[in-house]
Structures are given as structure tokens and as C-alpha cells.
MARZALUM-891227 format. One record per residue: x, y, z of N, C-alpha, C in turn. Coordinates in steps of 0.05 Angstrom, whole numbers, plus 5000, padded with zeros to 4 digits. Example, Ala and Ser with C-alpha at 12.3 -4.5 7.8 and 13.67 -1.06 7.14 Angstrom:
// MARZALUM-891227
526448865156524649105156526449345156;525749555142527349795143525850015157;
// end
This chain:
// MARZALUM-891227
514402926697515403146681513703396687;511403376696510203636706507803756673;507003976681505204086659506304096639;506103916616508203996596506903956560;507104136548506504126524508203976500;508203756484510303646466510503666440;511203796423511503846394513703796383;514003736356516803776343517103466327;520103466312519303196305520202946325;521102676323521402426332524702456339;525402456365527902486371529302176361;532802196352533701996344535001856365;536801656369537501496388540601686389;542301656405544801866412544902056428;546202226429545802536437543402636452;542502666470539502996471540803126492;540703326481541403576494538303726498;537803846535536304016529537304316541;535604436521536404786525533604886536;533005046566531605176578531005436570;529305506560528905836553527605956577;529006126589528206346616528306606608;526606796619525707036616522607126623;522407356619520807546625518307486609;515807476622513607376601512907686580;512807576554513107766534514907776517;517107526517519007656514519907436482;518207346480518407106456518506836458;518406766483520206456490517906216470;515306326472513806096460514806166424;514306426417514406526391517406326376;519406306402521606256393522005946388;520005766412519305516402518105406393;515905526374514505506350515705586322;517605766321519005686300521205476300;522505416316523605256327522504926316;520404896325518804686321517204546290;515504906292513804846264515105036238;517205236250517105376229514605596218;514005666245510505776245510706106271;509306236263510006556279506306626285;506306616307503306796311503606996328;501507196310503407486321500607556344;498907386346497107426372499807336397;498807476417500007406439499207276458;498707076475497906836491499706726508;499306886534500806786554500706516564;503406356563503406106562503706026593;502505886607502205726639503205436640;504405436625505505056627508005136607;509504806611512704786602511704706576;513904786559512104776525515904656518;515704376508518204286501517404146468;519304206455519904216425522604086426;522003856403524203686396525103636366;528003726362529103646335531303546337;532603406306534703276310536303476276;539203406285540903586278542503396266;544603406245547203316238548503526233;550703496259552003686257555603496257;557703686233559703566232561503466258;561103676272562403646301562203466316;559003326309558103116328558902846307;559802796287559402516277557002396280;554702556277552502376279549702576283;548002406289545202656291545002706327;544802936335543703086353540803086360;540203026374537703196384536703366407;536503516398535603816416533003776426;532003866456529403896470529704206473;528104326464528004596464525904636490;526404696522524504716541523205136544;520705136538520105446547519205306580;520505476595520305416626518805656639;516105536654514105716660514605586685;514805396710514505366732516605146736;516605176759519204906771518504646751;520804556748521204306730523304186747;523503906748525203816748528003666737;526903726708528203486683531303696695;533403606684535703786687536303796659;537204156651537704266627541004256632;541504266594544304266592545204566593;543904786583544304976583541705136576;542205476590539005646585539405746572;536606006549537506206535536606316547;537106556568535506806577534506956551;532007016548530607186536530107466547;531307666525531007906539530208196509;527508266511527708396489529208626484;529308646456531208846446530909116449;527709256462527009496477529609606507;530809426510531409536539534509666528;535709816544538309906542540109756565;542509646550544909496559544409626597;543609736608543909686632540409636650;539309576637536609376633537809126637;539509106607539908806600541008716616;542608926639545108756654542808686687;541208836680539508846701537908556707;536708506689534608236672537107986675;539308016662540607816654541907686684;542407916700544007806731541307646745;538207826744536107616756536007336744;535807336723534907096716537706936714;539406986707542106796714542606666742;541506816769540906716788538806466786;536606446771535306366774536206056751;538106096734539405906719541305756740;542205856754544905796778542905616802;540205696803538605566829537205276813;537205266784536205026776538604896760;541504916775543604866762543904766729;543004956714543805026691546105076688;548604866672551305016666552205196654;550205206629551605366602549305546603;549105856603548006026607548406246578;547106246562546506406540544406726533;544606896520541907066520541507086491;538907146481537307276460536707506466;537007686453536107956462533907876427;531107836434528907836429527508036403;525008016389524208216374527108406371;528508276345530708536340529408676314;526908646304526008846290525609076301;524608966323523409286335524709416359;527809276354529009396379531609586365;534109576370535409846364537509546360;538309316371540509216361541109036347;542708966333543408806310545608586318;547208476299548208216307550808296309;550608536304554908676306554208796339;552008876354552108956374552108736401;552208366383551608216411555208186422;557308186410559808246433559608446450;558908666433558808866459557608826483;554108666478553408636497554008376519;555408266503556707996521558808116533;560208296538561608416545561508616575;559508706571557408906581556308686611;555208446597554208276617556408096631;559708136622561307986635560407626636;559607636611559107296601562407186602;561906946605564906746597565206706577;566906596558568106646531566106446523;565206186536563305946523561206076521;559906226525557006326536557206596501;554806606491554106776465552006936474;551407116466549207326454548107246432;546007226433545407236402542207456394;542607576371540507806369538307636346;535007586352533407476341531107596337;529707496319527507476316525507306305;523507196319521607006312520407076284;518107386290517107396275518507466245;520907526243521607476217524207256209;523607136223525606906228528606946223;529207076243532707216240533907066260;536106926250538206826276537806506297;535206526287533906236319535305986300;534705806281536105686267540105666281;541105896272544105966286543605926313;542906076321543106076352542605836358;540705606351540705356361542805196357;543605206330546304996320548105196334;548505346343551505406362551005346385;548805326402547905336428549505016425;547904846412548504486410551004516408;553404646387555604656381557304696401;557004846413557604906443556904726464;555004516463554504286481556304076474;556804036453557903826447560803886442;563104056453565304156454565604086486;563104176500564104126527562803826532;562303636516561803346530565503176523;
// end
């Protein structure tokens, strides 16, 4: 499995879906799997050099049963194969940034054949967009109708909760 950090609680027997977080270092991916995990925000910043994977389990109606999610932040080649990525992209940049960021690293989702390809547009406290502006920008980036935007934030815990149970919701429509 390579350099890898493990947190979260005791995955159940059924289902695991894992979701790869890709992006730009800065951009929240650890912030976003620590709440994820512990429910915990540190607003020091600490560039992370290893795969940091976080595990929870879900009941979700859709599934008839419990879920469990591997939440991967991906710092170097891995091998495990993900069900789908969240490109991370903060909420500082303007929609042709985003289209900029989102086409590199979707390449880079397409070279570690990732199917389901998602974005966070990151820190939305301190950026300019909100959760009525993520169609536009799914739009903007010529996403497929399966594929979401979603607008977050770690440090005040906006959206990651949602964004996970749709990300899964969306895995388990296409199994």
C-alpha cells in the first residue's frame, strides 16, 4: 500500500468505496480528512508527504445497508484503485483558474483510472463562492451530469458531511 497514514473508525463487512482527494498542495485535502475522520480542524498548516486514508461507515437508504467509505488524500503514486476523485481547488481562483486546475488534474485522475471525477472548490469562507454558484461552475468545467461541484469548508465545517454522502450516493447508483 505504500506510505500511508490510517485513521477513522472500524470499517464494516459490505460495500467500501474509496474516494481519492487530488489537488494543489494548500488546498485542504488533509484539513478535509480530518474532519472527515475526527471531526477536528487545525488551522496550523503542515504539508503532508505520505497517503493519509480515513475510514467511515454510513447507512445510507439507497444502499440497504452500511457503507463504508476510505477517504484517500493522495500525495504520490499509489496503487490501491479509487472509485472516484475529489479534485480540490480553492475558492481564491476565478472560474477560468478553475477550468485551468480542474483540466490538469482530471488528466491526472484519467492516468490513475479514476471513474467518477468530482471538485470542492475549498476554503469557501474566504473565497467569493457559495453553494448556488457550484452549477454554474460545473458547467463552466463541462462536468457530466454524474459528476458534482460541491462548495466547502473544513475550517467551519460547511458541506464535507454532504459532499461525502452524495459522492457514496453516487457510487452506489452506478454499481
Amino acid at each position: 500500500m505504500g506510505n500511508c497514514f490510517k485513521s477513522g473508525t472500524k470499517p464494516y463487512e459490505g460495500f467500501t468505496f474509496k474516494i481519492g482527494l487530488l489537488g494543489r498542495s494548500s488546498t485542504g485535502k488533509t484539513a478535509i480528512v480530518n474532519r472527515f475522520s475526527s471531526n477536528s480542524f487545525n488551522p496550523n498548516y503542515t504539508h503532508t508527504r505520505k497517503n493519509i486514508v480515513a475510514v467511515k461507515s454510513y447507512v445510507l437508504d439507497e444502499a440497504n445497508g452500511v457503507m463504508t467509505l476510505e477517504l484517500w488524500e493522495l500525495q504520490n503514486n499509489l496503487t490501491v484503485p479509487m472509485d472516484a476523485a475529489i479534485i480540490t481547488i480553492e475558492s481564491t481562483y476565478s472560474i477560468e483558474e478553475i477550468q485551468d486546475i480542474y483540466k490538469d488534474w482530471l488528466d491526472q485522475a484519467r492516468k490513475l483510472s479514476i471513474p467518477q471525477v468530482h471538485v470542492a472548490i475549498t476554503m469557501s469562507d474566504l473565497g467569493t463562492y457559495t453553494e448556488q454558484d457550484a452549477e454554474k461552475i460545473r458547467s463552466a468545467l463541462g462536468m457530466s451530469s454524474d459528476s458534482r461541484v460541491f462548495v466547502i469548508s473544513a475550517s467551519s465545517n460547511t458541506g464535507i458531511t454532504k459532499m461525502m454522502k452524495s459522492v457514496l450516493s453516487a457510487l452506489i447508483r452506478k454499481k
